[in-house]
TIRO-2110 file (N, C-alpha, C; in Angstrom, 1 decimal):
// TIRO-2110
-26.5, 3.3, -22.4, N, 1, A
-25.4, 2.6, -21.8, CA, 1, A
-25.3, 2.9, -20.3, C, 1, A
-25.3, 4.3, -20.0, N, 2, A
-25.2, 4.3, -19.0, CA, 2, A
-26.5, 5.1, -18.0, C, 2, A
-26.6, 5.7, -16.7, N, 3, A
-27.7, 6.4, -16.4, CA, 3, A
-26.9, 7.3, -15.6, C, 3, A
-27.4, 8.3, -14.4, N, 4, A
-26.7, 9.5, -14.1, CA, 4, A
-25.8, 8.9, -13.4, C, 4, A
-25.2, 9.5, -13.1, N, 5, A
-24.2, 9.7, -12.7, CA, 5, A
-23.0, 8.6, -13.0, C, 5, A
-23.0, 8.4, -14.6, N, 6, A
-22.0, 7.3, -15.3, CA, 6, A
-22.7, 5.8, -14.5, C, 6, A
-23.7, 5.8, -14.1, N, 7, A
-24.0, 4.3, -13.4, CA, 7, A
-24.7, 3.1, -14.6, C, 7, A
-24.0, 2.5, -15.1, N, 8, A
-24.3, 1.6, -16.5, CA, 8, A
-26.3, 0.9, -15.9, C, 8, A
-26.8, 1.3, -16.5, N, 9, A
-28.2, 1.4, -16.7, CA, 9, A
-28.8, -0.4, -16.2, C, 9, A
-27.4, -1.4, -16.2, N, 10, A
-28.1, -2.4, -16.1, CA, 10, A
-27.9, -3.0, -14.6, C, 10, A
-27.7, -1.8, -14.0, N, 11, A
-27.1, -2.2, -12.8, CA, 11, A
-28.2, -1.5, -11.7, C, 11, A
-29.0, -1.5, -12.5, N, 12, A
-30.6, -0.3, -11.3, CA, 12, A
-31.7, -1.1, -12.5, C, 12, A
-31.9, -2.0, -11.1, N, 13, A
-32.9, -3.3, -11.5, CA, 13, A
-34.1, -3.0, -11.2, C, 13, A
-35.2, -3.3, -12.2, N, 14, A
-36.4, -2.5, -12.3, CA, 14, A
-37.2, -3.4, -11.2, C, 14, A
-37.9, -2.6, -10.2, N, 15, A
-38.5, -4.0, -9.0, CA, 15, A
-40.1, -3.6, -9.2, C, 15, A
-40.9, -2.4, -10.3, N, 16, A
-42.0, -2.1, -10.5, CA, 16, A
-43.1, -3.6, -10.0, C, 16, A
-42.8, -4.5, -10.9, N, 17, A
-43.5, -5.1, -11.6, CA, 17, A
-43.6, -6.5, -9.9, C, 17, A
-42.9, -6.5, -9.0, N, 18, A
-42.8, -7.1, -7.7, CA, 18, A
-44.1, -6.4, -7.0, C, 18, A
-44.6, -7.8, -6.4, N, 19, A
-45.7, -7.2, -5.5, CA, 19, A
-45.1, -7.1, -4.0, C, 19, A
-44.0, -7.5, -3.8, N, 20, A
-43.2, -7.1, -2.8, CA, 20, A
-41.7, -6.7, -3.1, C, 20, A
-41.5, -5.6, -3.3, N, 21, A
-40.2, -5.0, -3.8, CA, 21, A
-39.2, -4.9, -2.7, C, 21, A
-39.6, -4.7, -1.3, N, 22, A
-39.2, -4.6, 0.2, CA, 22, A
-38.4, -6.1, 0.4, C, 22, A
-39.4, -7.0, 0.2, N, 23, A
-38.9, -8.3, 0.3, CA, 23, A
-37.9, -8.8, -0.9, C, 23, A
-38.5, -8.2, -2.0, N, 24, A
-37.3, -8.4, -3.0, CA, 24, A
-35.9, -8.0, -2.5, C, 24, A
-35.3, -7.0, -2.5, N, 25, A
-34.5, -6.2, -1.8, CA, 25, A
-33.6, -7.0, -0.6, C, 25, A
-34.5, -7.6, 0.2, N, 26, A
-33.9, -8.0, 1.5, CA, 26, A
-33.3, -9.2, 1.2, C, 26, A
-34.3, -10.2, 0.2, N, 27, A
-33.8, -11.2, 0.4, CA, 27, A
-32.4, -11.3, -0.9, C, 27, A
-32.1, -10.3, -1.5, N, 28, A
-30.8, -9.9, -2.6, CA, 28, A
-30.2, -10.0, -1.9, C, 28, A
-30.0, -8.9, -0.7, N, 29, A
-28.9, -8.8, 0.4, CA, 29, A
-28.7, -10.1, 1.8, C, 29, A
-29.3, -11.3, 1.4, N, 30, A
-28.8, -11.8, 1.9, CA, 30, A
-27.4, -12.3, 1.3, C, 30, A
-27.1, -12.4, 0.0, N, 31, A
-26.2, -12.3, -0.9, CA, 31, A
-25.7, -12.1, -1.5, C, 31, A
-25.8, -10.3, -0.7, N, 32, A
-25.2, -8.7, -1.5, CA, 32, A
-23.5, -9.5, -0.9, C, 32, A
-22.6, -8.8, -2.0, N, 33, A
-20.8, -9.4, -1.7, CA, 33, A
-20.4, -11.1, -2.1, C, 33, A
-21.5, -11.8, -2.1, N, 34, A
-21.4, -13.3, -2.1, CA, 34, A
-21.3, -13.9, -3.7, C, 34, A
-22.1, -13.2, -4.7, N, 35, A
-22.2, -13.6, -6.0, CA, 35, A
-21.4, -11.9, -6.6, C, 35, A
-20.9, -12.7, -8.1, N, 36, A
-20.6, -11.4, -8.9, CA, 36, A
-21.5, -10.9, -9.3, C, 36, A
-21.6, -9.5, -9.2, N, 37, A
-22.4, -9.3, -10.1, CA, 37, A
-21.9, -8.6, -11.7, C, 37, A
-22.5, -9.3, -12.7, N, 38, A
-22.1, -9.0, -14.4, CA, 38, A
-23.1, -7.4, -15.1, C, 38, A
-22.0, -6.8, -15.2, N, 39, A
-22.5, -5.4, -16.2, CA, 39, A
-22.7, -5.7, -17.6, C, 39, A
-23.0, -5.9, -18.4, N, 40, A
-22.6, -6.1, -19.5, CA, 40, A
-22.7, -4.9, -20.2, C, 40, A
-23.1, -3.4, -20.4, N, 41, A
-22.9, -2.7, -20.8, CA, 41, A
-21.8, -2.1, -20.5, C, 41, A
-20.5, -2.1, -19.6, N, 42, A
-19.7, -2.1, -19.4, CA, 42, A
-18.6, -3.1, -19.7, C, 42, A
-19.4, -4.1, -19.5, N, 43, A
-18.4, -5.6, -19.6, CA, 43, A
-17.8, -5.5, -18.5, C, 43, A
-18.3, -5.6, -17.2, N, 44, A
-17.0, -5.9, -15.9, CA, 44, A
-17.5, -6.8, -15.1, C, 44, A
-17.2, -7.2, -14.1, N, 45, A
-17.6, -7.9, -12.9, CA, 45, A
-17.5, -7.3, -11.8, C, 45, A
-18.3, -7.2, -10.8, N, 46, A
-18.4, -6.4, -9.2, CA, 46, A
-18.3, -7.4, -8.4, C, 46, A
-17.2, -8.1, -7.3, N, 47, A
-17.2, -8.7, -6.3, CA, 47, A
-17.8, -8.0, -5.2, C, 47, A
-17.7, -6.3, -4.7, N, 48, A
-17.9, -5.7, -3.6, CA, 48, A
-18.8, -4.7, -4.0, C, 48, A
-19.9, -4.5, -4.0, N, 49, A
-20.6, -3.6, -3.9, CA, 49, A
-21.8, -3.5, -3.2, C, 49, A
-22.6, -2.4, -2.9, N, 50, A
-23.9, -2.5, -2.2, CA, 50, A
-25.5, -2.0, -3.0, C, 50, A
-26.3, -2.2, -2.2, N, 51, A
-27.7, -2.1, -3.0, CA, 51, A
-28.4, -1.1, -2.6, C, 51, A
-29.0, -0.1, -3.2, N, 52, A
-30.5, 0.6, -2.4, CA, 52, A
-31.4, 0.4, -3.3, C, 52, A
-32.7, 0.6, -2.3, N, 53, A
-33.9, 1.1, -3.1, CA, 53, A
-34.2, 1.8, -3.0, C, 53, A
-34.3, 2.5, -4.1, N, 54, A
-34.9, 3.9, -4.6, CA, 54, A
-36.6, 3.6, -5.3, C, 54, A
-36.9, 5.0, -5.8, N, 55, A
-37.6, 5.5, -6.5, CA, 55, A
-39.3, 5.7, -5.1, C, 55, A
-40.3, 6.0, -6.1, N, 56, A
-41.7, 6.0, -5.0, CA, 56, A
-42.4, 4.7, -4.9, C, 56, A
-42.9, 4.5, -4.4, N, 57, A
-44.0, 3.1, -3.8, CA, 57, A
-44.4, 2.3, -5.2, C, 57, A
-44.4, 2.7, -6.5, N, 58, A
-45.1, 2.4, -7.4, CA, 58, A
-43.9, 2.1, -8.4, C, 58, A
-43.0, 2.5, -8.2, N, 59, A
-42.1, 2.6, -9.4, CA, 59, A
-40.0, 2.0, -8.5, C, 59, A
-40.4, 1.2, -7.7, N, 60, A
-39.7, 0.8, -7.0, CA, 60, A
-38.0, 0.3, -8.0, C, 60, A
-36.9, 0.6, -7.9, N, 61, A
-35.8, 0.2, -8.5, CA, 61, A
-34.7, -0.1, -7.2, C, 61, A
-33.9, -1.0, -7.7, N, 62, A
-32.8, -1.5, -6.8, CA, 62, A
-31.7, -1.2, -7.7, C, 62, A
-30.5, -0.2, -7.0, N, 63, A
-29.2, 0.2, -7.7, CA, 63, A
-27.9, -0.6, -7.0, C, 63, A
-27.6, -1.0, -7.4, N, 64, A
-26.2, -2.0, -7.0, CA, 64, A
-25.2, -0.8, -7.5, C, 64, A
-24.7, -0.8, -6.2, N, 65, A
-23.7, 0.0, -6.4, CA, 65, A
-22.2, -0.2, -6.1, C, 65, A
-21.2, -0.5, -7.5, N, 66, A
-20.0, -0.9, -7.1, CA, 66, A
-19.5, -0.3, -6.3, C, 66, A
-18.5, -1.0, -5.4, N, 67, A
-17.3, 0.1, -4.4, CA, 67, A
-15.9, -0.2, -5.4, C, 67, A
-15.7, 0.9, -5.5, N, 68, A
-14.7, 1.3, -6.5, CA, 68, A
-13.7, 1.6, -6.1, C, 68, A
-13.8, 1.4, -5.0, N, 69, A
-12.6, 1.7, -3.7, CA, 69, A
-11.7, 0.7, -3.7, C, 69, A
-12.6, -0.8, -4.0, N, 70, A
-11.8, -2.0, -4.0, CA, 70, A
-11.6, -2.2, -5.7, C, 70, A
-10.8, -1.7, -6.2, N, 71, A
-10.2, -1.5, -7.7, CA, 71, A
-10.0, -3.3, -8.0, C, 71, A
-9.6, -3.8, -6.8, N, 72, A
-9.0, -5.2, -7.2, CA, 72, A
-10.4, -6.8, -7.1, C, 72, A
-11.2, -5.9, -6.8, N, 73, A
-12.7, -6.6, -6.7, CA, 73, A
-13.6, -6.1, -8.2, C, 73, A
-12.6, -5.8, -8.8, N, 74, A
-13.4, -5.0, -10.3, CA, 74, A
-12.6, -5.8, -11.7, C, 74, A
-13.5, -6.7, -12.0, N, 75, A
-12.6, -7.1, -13.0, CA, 75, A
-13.3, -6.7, -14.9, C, 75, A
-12.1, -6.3, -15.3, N, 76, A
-12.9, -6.0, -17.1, CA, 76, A
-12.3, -6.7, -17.9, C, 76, A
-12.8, -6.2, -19.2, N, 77, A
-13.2, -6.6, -20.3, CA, 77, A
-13.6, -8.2, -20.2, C, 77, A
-14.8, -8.4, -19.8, N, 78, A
-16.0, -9.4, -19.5, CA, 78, A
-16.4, -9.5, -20.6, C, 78, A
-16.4, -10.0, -21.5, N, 79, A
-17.5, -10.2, -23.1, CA, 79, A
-19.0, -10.7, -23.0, C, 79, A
-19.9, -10.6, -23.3, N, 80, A
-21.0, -11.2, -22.8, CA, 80, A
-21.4, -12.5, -23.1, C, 80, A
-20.5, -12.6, -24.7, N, 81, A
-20.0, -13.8, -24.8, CA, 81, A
-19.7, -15.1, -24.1, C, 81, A
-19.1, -14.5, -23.1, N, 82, A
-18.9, -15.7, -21.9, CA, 82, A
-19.7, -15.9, -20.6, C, 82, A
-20.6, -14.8, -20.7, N, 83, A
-22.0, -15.3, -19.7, CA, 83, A
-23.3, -16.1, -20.1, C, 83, A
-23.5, -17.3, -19.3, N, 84, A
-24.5, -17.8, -20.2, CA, 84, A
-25.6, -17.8, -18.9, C, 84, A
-26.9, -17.9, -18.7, N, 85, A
-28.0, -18.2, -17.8, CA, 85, A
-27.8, -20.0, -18.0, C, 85, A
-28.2, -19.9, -16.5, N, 86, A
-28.2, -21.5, -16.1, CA, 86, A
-29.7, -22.0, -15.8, C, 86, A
-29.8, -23.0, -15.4, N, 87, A
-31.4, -23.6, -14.7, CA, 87, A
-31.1, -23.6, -13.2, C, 87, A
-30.1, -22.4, -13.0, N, 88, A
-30.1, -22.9, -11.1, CA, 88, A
-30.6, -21.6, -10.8, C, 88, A
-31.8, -21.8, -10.0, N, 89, A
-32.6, -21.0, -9.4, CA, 89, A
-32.3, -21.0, -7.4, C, 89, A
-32.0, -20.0, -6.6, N, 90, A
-32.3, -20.4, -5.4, CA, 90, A
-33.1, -19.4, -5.0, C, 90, A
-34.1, -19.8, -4.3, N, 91, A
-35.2, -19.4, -3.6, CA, 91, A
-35.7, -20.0, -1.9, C, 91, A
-36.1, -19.3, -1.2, N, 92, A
-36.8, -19.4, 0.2, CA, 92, A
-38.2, -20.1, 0.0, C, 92, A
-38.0, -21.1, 1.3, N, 93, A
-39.3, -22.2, 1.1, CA, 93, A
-39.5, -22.6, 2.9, C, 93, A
-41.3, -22.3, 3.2, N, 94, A
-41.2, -22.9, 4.3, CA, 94, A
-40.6, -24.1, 4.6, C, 94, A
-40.4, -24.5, 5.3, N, 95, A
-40.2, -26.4, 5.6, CA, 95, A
-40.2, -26.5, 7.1, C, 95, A
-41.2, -27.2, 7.6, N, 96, A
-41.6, -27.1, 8.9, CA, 96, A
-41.4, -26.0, 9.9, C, 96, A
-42.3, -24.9, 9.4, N, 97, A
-42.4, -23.6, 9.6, CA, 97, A
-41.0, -22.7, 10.1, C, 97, A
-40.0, -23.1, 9.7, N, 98, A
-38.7, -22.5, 9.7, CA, 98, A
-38.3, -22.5, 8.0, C, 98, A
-38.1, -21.0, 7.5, N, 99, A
-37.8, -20.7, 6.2, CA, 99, A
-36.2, -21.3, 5.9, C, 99, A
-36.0, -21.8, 5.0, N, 100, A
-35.0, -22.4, 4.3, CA, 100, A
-34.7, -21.9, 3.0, C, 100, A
-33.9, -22.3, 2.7, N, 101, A
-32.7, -21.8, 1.3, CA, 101, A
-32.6, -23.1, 0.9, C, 101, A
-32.9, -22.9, -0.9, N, 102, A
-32.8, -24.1, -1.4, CA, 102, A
-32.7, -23.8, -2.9, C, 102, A
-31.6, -24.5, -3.8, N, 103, A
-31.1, -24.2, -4.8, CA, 103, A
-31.5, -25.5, -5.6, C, 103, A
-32.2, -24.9, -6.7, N, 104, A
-33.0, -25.9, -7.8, CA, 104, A
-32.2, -26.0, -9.3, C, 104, A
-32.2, -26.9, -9.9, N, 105, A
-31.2, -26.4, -11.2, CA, 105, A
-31.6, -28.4, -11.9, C, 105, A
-30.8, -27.9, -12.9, N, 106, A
-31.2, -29.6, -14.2, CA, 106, A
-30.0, -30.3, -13.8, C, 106, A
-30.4, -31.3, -13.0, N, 107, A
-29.1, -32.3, -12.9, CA, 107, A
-28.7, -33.0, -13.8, C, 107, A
-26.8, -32.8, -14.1, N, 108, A
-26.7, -33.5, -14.9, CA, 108, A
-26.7, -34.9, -15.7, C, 108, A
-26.9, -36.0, -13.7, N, 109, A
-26.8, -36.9, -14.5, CA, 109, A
-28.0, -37.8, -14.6, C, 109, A
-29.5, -36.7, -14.6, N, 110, A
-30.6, -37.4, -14.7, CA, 110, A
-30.8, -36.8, -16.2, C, 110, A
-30.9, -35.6, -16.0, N, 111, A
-31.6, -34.2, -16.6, CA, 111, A
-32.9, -33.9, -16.3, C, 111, A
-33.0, -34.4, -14.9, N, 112, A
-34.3, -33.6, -14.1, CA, 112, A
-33.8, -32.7, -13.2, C, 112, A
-35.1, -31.9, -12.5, N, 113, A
-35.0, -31.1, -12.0, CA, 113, A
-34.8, -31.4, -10.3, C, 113, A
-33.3, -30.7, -9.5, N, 114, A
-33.1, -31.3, -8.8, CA, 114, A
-33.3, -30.2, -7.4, C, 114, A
-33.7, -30.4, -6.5, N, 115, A
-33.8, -29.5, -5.6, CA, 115, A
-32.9, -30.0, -4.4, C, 115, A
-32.1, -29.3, -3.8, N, 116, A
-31.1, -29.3, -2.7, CA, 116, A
-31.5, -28.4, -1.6, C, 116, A
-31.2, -28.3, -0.7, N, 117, A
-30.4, -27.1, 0.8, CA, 117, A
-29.9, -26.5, -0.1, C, 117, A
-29.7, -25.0, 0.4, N, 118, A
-28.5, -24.4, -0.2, CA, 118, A
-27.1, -24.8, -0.1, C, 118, A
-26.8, -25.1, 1.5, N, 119, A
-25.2, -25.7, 1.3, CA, 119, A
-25.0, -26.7, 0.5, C, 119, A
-25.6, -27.7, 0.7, N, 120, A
-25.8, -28.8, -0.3, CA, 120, A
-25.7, -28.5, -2.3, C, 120, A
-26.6, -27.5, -1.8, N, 121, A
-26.4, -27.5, -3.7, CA, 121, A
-25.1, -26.3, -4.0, C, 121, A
-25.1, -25.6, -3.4, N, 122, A
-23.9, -25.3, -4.2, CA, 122, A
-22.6, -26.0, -4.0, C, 122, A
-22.2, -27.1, -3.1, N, 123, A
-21.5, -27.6, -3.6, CA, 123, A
-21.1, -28.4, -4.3, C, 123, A
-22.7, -29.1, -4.7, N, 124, A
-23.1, -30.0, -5.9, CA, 124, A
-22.6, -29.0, -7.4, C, 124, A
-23.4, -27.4, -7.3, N, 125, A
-22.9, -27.0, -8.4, CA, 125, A
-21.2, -26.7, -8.9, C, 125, A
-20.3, -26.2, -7.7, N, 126, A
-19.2, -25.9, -7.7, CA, 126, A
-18.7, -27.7, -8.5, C, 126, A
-19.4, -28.7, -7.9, N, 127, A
-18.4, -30.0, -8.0, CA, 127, A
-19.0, -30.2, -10.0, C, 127, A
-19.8, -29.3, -10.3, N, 128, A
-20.2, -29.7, -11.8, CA, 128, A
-21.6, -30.5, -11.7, C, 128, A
-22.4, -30.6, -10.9, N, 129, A
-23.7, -31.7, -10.7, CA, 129, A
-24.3, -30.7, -11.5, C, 129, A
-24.6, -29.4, -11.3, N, 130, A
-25.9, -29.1, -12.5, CA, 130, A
-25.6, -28.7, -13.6, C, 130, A
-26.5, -28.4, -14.3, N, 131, A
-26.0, -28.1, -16.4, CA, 131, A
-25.2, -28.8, -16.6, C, 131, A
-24.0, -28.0, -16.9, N, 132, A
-23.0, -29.5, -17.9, CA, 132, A
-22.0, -29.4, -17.0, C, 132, A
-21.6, -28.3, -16.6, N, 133, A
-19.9, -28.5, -16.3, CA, 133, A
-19.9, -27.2, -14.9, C, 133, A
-18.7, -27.7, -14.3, N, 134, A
-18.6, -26.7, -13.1, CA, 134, A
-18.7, -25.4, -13.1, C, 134, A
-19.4, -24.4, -12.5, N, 135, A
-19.4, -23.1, -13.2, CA, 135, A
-18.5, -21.9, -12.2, C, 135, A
-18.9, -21.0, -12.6, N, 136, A
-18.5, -19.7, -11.7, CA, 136, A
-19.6, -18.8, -11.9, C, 136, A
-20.2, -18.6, -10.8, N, 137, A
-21.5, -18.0, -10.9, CA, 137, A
-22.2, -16.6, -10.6, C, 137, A
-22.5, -16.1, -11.3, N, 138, A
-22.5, -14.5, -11.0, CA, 138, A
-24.2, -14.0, -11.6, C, 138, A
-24.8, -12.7, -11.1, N, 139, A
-26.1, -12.3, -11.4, CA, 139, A
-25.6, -10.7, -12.0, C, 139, A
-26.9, -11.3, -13.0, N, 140, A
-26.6, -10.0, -13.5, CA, 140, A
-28.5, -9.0, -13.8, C, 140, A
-28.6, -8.4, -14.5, N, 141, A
-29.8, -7.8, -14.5, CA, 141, A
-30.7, -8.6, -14.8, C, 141, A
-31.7, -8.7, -14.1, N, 142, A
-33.1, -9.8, -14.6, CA, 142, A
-32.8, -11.0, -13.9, C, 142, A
-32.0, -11.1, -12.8, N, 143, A
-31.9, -12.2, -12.3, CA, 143, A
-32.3, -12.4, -11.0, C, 143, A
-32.7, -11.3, -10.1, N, 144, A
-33.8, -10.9, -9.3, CA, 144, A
-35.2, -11.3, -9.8, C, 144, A
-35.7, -12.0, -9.5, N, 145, A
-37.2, -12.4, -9.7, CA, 145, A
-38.2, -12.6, -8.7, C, 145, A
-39.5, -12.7, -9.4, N, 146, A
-40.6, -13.3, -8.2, CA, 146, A
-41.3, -13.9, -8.9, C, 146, A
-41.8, -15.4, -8.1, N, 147, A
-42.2, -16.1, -8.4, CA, 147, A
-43.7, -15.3, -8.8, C, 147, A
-44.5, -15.9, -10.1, N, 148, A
-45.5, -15.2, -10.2, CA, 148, A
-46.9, -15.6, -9.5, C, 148, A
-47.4, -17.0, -8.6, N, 149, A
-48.4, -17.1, -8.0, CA, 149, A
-48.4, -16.8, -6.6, C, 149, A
-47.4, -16.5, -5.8, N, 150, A
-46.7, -15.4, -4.7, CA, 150, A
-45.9, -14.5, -4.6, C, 150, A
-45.9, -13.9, -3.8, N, 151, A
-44.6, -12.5, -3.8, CA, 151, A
-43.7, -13.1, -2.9, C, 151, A
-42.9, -13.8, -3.8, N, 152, A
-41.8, -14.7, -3.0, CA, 152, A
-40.7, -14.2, -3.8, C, 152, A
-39.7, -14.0, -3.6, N, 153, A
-38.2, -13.8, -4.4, CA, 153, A
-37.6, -14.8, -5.0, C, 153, A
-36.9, -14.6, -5.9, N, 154, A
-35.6, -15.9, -6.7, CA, 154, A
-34.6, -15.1, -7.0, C, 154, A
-33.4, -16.0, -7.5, N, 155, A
-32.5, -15.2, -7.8, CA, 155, A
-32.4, -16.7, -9.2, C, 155, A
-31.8, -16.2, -10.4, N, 156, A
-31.6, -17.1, -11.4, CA, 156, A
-30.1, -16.9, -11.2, C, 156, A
-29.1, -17.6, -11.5, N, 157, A
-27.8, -17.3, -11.5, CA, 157, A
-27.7, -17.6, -13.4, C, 157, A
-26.3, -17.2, -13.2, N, 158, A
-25.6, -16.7, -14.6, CA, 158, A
-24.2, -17.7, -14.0, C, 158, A
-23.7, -18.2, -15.6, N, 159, A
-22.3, -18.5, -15.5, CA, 159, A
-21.0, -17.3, -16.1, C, 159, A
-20.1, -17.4, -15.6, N, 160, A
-19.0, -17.3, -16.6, CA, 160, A
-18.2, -17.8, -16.7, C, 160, A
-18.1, -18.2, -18.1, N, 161, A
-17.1, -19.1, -18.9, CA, 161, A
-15.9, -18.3, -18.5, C, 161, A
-14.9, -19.2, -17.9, N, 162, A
-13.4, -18.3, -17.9, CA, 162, A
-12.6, -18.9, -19.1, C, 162, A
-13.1, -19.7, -19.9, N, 163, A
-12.2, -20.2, -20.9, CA, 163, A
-12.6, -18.7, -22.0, C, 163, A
-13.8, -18.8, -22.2, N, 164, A
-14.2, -17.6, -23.5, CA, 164, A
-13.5, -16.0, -23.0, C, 164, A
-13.2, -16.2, -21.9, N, 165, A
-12.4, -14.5, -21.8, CA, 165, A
-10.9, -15.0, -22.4, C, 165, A
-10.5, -14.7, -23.6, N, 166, A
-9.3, -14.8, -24.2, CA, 166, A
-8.8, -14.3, -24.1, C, 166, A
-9.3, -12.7, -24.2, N, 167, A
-8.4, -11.3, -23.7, CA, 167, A
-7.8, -10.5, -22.7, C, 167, A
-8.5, -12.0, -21.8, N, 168, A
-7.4, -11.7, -20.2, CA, 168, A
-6.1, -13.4, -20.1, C, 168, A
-5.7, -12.8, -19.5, N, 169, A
-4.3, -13.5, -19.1, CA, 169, A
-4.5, -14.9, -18.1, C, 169, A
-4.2, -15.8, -17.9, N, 170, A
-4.8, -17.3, -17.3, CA, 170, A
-4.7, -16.7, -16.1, C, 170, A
-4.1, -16.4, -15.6, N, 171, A
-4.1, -15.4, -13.8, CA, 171, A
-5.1, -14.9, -13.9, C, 171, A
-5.8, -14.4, -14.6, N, 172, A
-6.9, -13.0, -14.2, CA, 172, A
-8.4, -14.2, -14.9, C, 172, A
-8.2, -15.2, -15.2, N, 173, A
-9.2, -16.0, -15.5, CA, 173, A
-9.1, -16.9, -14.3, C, 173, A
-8.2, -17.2, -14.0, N, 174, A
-8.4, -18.1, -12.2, CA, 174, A
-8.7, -17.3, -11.8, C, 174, A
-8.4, -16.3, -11.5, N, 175, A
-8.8, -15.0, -10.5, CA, 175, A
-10.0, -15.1, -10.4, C, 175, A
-10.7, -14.9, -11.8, N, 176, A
-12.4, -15.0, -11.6, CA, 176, A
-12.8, -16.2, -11.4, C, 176, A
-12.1, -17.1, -11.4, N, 177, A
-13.3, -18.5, -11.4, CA, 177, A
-13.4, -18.5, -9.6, C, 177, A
-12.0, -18.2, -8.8, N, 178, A
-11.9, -18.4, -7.6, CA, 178, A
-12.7, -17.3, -7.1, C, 178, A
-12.9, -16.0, -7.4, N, 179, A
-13.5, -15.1, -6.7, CA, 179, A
-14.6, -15.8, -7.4, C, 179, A
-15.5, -16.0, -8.0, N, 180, A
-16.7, -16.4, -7.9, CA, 180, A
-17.6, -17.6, -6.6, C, 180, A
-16.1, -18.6, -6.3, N, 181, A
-16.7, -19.0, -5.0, CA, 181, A
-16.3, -18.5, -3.8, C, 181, A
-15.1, -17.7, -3.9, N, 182, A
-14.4, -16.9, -2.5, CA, 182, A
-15.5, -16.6, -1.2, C, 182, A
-16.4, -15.5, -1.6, N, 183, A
-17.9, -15.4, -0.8, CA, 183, A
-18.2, -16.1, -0.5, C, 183, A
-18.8, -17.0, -1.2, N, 184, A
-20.2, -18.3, -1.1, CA, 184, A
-19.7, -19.3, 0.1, C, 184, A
-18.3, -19.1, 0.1, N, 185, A
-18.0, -20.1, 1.2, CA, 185, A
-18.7, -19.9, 2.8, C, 185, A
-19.1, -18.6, 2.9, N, 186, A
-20.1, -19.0, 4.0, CA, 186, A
-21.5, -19.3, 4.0, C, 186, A
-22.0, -19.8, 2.8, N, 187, A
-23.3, -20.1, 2.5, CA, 187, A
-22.8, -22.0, 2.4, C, 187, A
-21.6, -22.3, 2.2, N, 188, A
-21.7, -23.7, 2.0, CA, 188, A
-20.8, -24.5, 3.6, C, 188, A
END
């Protein structure tokens, strides 16, 4: 459940298996503070925290590390129940040799696969355009990726349902739907 120093194990993301773990890394923190990140062996949510990379050349890991300082950026009892993985992927793409941000996901009202700008698409996704319904979006372990025919980065996002948290109070479920876009607003 957890690893030293009480740090819940799923929160020191394995980057071995990256042929660029460096790049991995960098391009997270373009988005470190901006998405939640989801514990689930804890069950909480992290609005504010930071990232290192640790370990040797070979065995490379990234530790997200809550600030706990900000008690009111810390939200629990999270069920895992109410996180679901989405088809929205954003990833970096040349485009007339200036790199761009661009957010891919199943549009709802084709059910193909739709590729946007990043400003663009997340405000398609906030407005409900991809999967089914408008989400609140957060990353949790395994959602750092690389594409596997380059060492390029992705990030998969995750929803949470604020209706399936029952055992919080309608305040602290607005709370999370609004802090899930609070950040992003400077990416849109």
């Amino acid at each position: 459940m957890t690893g030293r120093a009480n740090q819940p194990r799923d929160l020191v993301w394995d980057l071995e298996d990256f042929r660029s773990p460096d790049n991995a890394m960098r391009f997270f923190n373009l988005f470190k503070n901006s998405f939640m990140v989801y514990s689930s062996s804890v069950e909480k949510l992290y609005c504010a925290y930071s990232s290192q990379l640790t370990g040797p050349m070979d065995r490379k890991r990234m530790v997200v590390l809550p600030d706990f300082n900000q008690f009111e950026s810390i939200f629990s009892r999270i069920n895992a129940t109410a996180v679901s993985e989405t088809s929205i992927v954003i990833y970096p793409k040349v485009i007339q040799g200036k790199t761009r941000l661009l957010l891919s996901g199943h549009a709802k009202p084709a059910g193909t696969i739709e590729t946007l700008p990043l400003k663009q698409g997340l405000k398609a996704l906030k407005m409900g355009y991809f999967d089914q319904n408008p989400i609140s979006p957060a990353l949790m372990l395994g959602d750092l990726r690389e594409f596997p025919e380059k060492p390029l980065p992705y990030l998969r996002l995750h929803s949470i349902n604020c209706a399936q948290l029952t055992s919080l109070s309608d305040f602290e479920r607005r709370d999370i739907s609004k802090g899930a876009w609070a950040k992003l607003v400077n990416f849109m």
